[in-house]
BALOBA-1460 file (C-alpha; in Angstrom, 3 decimals):
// residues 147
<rec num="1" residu="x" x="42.917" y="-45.378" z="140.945"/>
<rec num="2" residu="x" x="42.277" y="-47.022" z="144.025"/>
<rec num="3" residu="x" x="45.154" y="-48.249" z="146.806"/>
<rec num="4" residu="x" x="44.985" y="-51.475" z="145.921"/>
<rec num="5" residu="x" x="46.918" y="-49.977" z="142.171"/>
<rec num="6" residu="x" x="50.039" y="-49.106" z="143.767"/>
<rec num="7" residu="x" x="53.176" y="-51.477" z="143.803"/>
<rec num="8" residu="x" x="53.852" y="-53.279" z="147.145"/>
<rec num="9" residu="x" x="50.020" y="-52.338" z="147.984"/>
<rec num="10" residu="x" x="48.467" y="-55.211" z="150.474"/>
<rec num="11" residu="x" x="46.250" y="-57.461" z="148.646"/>
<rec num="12" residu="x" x="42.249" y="-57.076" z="149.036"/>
<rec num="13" residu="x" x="40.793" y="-58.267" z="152.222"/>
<rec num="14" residu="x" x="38.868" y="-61.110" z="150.664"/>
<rec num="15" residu="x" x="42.217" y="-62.324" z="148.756"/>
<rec num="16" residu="x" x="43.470" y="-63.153" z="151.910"/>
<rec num="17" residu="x" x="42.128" y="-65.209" z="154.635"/>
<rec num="18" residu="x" x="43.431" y="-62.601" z="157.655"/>
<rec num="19" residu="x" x="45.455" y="-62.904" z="159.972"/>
<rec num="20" residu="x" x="46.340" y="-66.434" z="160.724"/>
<rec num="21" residu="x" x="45.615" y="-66.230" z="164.448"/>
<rec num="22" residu="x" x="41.966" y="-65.065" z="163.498"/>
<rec num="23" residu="x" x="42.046" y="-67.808" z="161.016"/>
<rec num="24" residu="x" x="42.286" y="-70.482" z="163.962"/>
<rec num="25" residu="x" x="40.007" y="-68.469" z="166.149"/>
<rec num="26" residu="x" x="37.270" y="-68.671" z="163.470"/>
<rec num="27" residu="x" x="38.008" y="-72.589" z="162.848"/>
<rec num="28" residu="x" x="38.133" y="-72.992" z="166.175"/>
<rec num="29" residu="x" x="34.846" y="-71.011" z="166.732"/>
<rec num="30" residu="x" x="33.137" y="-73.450" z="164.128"/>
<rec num="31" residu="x" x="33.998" y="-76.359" z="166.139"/>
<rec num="32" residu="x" x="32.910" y="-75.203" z="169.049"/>
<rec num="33" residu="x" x="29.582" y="-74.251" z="168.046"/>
<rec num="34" residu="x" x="28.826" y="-77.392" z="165.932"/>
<rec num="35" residu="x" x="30.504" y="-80.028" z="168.896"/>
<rec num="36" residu="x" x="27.970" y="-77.978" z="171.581"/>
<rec num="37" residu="x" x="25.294" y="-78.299" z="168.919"/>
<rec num="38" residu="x" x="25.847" y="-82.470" z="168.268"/>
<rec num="39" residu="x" x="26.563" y="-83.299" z="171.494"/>
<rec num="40" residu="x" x="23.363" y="-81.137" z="172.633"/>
<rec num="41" residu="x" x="21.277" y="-83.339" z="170.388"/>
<rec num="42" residu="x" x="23.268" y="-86.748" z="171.482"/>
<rec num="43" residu="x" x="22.201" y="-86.375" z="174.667"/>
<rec num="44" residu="x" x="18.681" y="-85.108" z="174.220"/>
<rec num="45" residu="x" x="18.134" y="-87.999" z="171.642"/>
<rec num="46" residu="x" x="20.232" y="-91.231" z="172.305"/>
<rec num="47" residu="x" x="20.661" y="-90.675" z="176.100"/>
<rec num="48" residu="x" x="17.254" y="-89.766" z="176.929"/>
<rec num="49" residu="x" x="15.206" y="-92.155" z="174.644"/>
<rec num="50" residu="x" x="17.708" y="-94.852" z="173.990"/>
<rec num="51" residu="x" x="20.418" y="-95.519" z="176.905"/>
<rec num="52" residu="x" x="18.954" y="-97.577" z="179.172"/>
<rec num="53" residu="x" x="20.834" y="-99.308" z="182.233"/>
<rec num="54" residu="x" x="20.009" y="-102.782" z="180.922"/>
<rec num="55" residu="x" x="21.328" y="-101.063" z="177.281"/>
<rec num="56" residu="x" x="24.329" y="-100.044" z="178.828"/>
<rec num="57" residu="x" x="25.523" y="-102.997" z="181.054"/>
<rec num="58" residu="x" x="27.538" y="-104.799" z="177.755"/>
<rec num="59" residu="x" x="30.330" y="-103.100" z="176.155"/>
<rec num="60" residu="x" x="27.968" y="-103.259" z="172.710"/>
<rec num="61" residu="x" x="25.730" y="-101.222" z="174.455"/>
<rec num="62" residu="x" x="28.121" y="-98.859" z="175.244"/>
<rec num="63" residu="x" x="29.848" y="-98.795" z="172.432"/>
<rec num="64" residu="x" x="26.597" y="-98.302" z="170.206"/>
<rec num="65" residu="x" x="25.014" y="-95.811" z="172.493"/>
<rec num="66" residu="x" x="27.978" y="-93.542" z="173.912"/>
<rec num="67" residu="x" x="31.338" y="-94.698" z="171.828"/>
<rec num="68" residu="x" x="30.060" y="-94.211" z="168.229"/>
<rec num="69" residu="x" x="27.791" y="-91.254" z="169.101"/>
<rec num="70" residu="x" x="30.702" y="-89.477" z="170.443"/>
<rec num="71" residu="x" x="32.948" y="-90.166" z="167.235"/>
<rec num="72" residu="x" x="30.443" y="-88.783" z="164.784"/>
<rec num="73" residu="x" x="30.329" y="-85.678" z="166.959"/>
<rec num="74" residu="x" x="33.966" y="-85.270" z="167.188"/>
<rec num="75" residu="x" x="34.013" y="-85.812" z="163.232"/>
<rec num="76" residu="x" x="31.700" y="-83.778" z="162.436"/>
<rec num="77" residu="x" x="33.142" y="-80.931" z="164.713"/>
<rec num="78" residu="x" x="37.017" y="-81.376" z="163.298"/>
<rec num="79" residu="x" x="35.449" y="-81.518" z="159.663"/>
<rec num="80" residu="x" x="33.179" y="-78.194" z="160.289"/>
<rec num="81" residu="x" x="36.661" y="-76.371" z="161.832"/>
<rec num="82" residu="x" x="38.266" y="-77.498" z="158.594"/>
<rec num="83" residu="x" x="35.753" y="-76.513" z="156.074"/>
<rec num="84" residu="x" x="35.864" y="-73.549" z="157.294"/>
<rec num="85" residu="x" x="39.514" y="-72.371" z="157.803"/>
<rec num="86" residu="x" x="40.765" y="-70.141" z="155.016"/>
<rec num="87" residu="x" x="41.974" y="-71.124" z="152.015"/>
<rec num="88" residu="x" x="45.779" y="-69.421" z="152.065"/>
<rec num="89" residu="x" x="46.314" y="-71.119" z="155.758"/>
<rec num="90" residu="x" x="44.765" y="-74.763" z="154.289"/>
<rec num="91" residu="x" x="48.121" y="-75.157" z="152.907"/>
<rec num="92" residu="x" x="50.655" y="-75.368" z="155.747"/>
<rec num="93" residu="x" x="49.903" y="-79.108" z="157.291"/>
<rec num="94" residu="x" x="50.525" y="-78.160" z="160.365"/>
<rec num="95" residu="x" x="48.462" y="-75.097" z="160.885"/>
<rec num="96" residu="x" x="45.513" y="-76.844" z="159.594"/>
<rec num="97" residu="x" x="45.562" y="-79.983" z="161.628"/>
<rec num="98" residu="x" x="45.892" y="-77.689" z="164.538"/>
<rec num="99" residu="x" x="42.591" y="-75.868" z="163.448"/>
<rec num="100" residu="x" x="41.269" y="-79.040" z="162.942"/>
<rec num="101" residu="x" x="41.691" y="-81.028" z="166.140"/>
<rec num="102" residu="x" x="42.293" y="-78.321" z="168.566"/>
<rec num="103" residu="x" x="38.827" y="-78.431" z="169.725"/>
<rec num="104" residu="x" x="38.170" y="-81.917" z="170.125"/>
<rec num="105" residu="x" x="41.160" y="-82.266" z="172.181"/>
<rec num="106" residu="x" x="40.335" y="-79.380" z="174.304"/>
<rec num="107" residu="x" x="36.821" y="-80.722" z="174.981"/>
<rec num="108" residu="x" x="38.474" y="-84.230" z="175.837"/>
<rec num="109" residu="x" x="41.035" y="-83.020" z="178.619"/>
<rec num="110" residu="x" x="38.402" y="-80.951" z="179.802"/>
<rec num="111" residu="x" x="36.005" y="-83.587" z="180.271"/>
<rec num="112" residu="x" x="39.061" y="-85.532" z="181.624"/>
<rec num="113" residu="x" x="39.500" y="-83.005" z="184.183"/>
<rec num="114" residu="x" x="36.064" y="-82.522" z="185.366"/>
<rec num="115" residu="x" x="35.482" y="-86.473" z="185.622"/>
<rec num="116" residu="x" x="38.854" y="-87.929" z="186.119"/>
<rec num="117" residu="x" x="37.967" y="-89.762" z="189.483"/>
<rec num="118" residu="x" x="35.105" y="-91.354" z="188.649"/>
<rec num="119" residu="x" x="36.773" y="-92.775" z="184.897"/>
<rec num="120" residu="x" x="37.507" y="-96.595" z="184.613"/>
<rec num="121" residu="x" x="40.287" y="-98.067" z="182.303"/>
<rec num="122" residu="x" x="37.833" y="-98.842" z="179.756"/>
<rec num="123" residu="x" x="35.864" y="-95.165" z="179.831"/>
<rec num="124" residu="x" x="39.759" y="-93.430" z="179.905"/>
<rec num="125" residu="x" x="41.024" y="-96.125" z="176.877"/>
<rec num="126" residu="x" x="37.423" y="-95.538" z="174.570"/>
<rec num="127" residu="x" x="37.276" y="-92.101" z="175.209"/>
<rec num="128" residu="x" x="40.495" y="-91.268" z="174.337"/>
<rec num="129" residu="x" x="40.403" y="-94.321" z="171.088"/>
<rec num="130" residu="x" x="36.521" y="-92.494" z="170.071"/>
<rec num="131" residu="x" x="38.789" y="-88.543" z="170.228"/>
<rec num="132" residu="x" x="41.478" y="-90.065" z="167.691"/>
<rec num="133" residu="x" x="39.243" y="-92.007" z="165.513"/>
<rec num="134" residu="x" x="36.387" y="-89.020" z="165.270"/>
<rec num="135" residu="x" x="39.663" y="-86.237" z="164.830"/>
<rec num="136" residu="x" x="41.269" y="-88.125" z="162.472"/>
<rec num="137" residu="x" x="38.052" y="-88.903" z="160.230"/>
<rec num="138" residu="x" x="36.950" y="-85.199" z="160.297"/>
<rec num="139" residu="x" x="40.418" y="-84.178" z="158.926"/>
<rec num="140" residu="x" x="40.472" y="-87.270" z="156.555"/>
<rec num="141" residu="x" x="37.100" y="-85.862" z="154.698"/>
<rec num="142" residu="x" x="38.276" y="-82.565" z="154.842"/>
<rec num="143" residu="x" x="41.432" y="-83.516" z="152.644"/>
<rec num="144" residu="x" x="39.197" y="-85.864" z="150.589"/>
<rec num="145" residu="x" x="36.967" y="-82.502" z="149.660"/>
<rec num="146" residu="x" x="40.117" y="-80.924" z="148.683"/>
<rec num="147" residu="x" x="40.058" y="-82.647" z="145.589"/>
């Protein structure tokens, strides 16, 4: 007979996703890593060989070349936390979301604090527009994959 027999026992370790701090903490780590990782290759790839300053005197240019870039990133950074926070902590909305866009968000007022006096309107409106349209994406195909 093992512990796990006895009445009012704690469940096995890998019924349960942990504590819930270390839950978020692992999330959290995911995002990290893979937002690092994307934005790594984003700037090795698109900045170096495509951005040009002839690319990236229209707002198209921008957009294509920094805006969009950025979103998938973010996306794909929110998605990874989600994927990968446990299963009993999925449940509660607001936990999740939390694992889900607490590292974009960080990254963004980061960024915003290392570069706010050189931002324009337009970099501080499409910056901020890029970190709720690539959060809110990564959490939407996370729910969809629920299913």
């Amino acid at each position: 007979m093992t512990r796990y027999d006895y009445p009012g026992a704690p469940t096995r370790r890998d019924e349960q996703g942990g504590p819930p701090f270390f839950a978020l903490i692992r999330a959290w780590a995911t995002g990290i890593l893979v937002l690092v990782f994307t934005e790594y290759l984003q700037a090795t790839v698109v900045y170096e060989h495509l951005a040009s300053e002839d690319r990236l005197e229209t707002f198209t240019g921008r957009l294509l070349l920094i805006h969009l870039p950025n979103a998938l990133c973010i996306a794909l950074a929110a998605w990874a936390a989600g994927r990968l926070h446990p299963e009993p902590y999925r449940d509660a909305p607001r936990r999740h979301l939390a694992a889900v866009i607490t590292v974009p968000v960080a990254a963004q007022a980061l960024n915003m604090a290392l570069q706010w006096h050189g931002l324009s309107t337009e970099d501080l409106l499409m910056s901020n527009a890029v970190l709720v349209v690539g959060c809110m994406t990564g959490y939407a195909v996370d729910r969809l994959q629920e299913d």
